[in-house]
Steps between C-alpha positions, in 0.01 A plus 500: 500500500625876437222607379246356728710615792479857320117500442474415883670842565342681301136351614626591854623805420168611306332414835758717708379777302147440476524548895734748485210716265256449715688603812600829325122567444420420865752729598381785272153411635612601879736799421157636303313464768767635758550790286136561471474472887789747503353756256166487674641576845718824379209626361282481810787641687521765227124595554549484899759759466288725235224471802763561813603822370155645404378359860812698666409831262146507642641419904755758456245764291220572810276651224534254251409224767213708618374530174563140394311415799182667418540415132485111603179605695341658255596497140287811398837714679658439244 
């Protein structure tokens, strides 16, 4: 009786972490993803900020804005 009782736990336990595996892999699944999400969003925000300043050189540089003006008209300024 022992060891039947004892092969029952162990069955159910083997189950318990058969679950408990694929759970863990779930998890990893979504913190992946979130952490792709993540890494993808400060990068964006990383190239917005690159752009913001060069946008605020050529507002606060009359010159440069004049000349970035005609240079999207007409390439050839360049």
């Amino acid at each position: 009786m022992k060891l039947d009782q004892l092969q029952g736990w162990a069955f159910i336990a083997e189950i318990i972490g058969g679950i408990a595996i694929v759970l863990s892999i779930l998890y990893l699944a979504v913190e992946t993803r979130n952490n792709t999400n993540t890494i993808q969003s400060q990068t964006s925000q990383g190239l917005l900020e690159l752009s913001n300043s060069y946008q605020l050189e050529v507002i606060g540089n009359p010159e440069l804005a004049d000349y970035f003006g005609e240079a999207t008209k007409n390439l050839k300024v360049l």
